[in-house]
N, C-alpha and C positions, 0 to 999 in steps of 0.2 A: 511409539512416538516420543521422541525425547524432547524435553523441555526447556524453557531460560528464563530469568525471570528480567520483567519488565519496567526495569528502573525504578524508580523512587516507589510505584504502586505497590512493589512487591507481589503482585500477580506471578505465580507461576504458570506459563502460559506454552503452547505447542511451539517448536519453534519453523511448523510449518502451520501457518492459518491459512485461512480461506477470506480471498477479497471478494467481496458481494458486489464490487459496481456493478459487472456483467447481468448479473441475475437485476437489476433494476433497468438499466437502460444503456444507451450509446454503443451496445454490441452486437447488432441485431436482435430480430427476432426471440427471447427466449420463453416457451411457455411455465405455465408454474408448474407445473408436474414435474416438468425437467429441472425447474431452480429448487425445489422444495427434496428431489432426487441427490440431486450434488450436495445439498445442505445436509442431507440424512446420512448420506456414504463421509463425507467430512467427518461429522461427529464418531461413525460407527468406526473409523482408522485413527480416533482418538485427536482430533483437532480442537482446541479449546478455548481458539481463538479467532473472532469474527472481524472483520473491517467492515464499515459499512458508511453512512453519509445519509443528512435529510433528505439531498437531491437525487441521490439516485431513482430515477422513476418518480420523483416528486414522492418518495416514500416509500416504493413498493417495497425496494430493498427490506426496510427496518420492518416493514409489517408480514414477510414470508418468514424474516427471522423468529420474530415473535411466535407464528405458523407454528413452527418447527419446535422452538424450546416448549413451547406450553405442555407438553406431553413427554419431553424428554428427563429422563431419570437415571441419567450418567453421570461424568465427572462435569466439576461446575464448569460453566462454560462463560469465558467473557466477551463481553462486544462493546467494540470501540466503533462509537458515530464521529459525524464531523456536523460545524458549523458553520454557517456563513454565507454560505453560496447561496443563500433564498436571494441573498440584498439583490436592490433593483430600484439604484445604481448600488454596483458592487463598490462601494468606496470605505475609505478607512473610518471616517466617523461612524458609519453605520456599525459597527463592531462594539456598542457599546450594552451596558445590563440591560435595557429594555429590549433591546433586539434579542438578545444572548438566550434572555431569560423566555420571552416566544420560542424562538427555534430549538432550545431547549425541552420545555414543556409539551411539544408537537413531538419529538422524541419519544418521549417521556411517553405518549400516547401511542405512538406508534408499535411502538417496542413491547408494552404493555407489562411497564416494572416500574415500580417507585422510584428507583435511581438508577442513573444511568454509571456505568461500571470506567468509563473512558469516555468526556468528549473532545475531539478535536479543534482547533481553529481551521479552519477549510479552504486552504492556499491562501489569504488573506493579500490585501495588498501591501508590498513590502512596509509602508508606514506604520503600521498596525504594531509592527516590533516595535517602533517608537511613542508606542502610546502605553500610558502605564495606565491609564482608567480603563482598554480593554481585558488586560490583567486582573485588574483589583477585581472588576466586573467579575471574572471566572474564580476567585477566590471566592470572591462570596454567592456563589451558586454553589460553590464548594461548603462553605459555613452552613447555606441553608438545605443542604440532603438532597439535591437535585442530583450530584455529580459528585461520585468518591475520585474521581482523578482526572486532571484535564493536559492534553499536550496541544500540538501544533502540528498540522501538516503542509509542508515548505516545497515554493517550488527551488530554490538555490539553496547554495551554501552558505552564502552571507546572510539569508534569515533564519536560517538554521543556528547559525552562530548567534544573532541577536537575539535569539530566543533564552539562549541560556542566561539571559541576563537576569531573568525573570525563576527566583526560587519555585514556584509554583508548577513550572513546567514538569511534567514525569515523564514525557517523552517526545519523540520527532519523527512522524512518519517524512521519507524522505524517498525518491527515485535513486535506487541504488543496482546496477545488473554489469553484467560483462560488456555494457556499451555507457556505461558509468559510474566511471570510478571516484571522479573527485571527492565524494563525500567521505570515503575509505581514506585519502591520501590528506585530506585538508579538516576534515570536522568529526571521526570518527574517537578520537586519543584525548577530544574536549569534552564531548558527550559523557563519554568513560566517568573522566574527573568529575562531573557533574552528576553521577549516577542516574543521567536518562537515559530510556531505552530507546532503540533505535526501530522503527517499524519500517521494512525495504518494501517499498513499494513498486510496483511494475516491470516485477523479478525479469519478466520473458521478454520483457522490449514488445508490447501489444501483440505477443506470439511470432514474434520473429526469430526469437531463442527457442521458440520449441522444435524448429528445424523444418518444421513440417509444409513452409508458404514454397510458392514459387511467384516469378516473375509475372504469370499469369494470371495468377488468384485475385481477383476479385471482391468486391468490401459490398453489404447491402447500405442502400442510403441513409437507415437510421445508426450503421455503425461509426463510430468518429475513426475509425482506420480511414472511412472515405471523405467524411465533410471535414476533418481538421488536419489534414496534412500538412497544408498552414497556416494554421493557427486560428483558421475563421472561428471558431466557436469557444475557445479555451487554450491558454499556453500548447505553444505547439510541443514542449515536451513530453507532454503526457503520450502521444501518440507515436511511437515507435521509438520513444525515448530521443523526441529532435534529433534521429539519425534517417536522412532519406533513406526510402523502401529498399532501392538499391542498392546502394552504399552497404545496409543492413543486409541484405541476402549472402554479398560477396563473403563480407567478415563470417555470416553465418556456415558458408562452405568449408571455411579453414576452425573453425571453431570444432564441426564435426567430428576433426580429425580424434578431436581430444576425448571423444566420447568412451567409455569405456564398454567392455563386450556387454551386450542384454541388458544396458542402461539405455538413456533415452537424452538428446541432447537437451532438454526441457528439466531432468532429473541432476543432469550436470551444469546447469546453470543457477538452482536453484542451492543446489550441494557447493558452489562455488560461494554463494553471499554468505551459506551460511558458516563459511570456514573464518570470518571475521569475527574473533570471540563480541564486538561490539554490538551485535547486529543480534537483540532480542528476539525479532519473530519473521518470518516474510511471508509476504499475504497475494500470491497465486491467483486470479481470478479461475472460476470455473463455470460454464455452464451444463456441462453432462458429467454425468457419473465416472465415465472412462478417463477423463481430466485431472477429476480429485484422485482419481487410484494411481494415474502416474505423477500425481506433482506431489503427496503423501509419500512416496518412496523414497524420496531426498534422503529424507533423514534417517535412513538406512544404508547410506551410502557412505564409506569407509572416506577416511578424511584424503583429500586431491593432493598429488605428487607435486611438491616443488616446480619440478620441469612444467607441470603442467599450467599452474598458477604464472607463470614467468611466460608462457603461452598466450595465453588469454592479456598480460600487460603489453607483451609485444605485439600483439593484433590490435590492439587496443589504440596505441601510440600509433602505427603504422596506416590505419585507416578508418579509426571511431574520433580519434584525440580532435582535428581541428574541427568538425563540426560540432562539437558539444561542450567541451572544457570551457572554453571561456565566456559559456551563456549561463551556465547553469552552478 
């Protein structure tokens, strides 16, 4: 597994991780045999890097992780949570030390470690970039040993951007995949100069990059592939990367083409984000073992042809570009 390091933390970290929503909630069904499975085959193909969040599963997430490490005696392994989503109302004032410093410390418990290694801001509402007491607030959770490094995770560009304004930042988880480009073309070259890493979030477009849906397939009620297609529950980005199902299939037929022989279009999309020297880690969800063994393959994947890269932009522009560019 080859590695990169992760902006300002200086973490050297996989630069294929493993995203834990799925194994907490919103994806169906997963048992913990099967999450605690994916989590042991990740580690054992050298990943050494976790995503994770307080909400996922109201916590299951960070506490199957805990599972897992307490017994593990490999390479150090980091895990990055996220904040914020507990609020209720989710609004910008709420985002300050007293909130920070609970949802924090529930971590802290969860996870079951004195400090936590990465916390995130957790899509926050865009105002929040403009509040410099939620900042100061994650400084000084940083002063007092809670947290050796905190970043942001954005649903656009323009927070992504405003985030840099703020020295403290060490990175920006962001949605970045072959059905979204803008963050590569508009915010990837600022991040650079700022030495934060980039964490590519929801590499496979909710598994529509891994080539394998069809028309037919079907979503169970507790996956948000079914309840947020628009948006009832959470930005509708998050779910198929705000490209409708359709839409998404079409491009995904001409994508195949690009596949290479005994690769997997899931291996070539993941090989693709990570040809953006910007782009620190990408974080894969998995719930079965078979998942982690082919999205771990990435990064054995010999770097993508020109032609091909120019493929993937021209599909892009021709049938992803007016539903997504100028939302996100």
């Amino acid at each position: 597994m080859n590695t990169r390091v992760l902006g300002k933390t200086g973490y050297n970290v996989s630069e294929v991780g493993f995203g834990a929503w799925a194994i907490g909630a919103d994806w169906g069904s997963v048992s913990e045999d099967d999450a605690l499975a994916a989590l042991r085959e990740a580690l054992d193909r050298g990943v050494t890097f976790i995503d994770t969040a307080d909400v996922y599963g109201d916590g299951r997430s960070e506490r199957l992780i805990a599972q897992i490490l307490k017994d593990f005696r490999g390479e150090r392994i980091y895990v990055a949570t996220k904040a914020g989503r507990r609020l209720d109302p989710h609004v910008p004032e709420g985002y300050n030390y007293e909130n920070l410093a609970a949802f924090t410390a529930r971590s802290l418990e969860n996870l079951q470690v004195e400090t936590l290694d990465l916390v995130q801001l957790h899509c926050p509402p865009t105002d929040v970039y403009r509040r410099d007491d939620t900042f100061e607030a994650m400084d000084r959770l940083k002063r007092e040993g809670v947290l050796r490094h905190y970043g942001v995770s954005v649903e656009t560009v323009e927070e992504a951007e405003l985030s840099l304004a703020y020295p403290g930042v060490a990175s920006v988880q962001i949605i970045y995949n072959m059905f979204r480009l803008k963050p590569a073309l508009e915010f990837f070259a600022q991040a650079r100069e700022h030495e934060v890493g980039i964490i590519a979030r929801v590499p496979l477009a909710s598994g529509l990059l891994s080539g394998k849906m069809t028309a037919e397939r079907t979503f169970p009620q507790d996956d948000h592939r079914n309840y947020n297609r628009q948006g009832e529950a959470f930005d509708i980005g998050e779910t198929f990367s705000g490209v409708t199902f359709e839409t998404g299939l079409q491009a995904v037929e001409e994508l195949k083409e690009l596949v290479p022989e005994g690769r997997t279009l899931a291996q070539l999309a993941l090989r693709w984000i990570l040809m953006h020297p910007a782009v620190s880690t990408v974080i894969p969800g998995a719930k079965r073992v078979d998942q982690v063994e082919d999205n771990v393959q990435a990064s054995e994947m010999p770097a993508l042809a020109p032609s091909s890269m120019q493929r993937v932009r021209d599909i892009y522009d021709r049938t992803i570009r007016d539903q997504v560019h100028h939302r996100w």
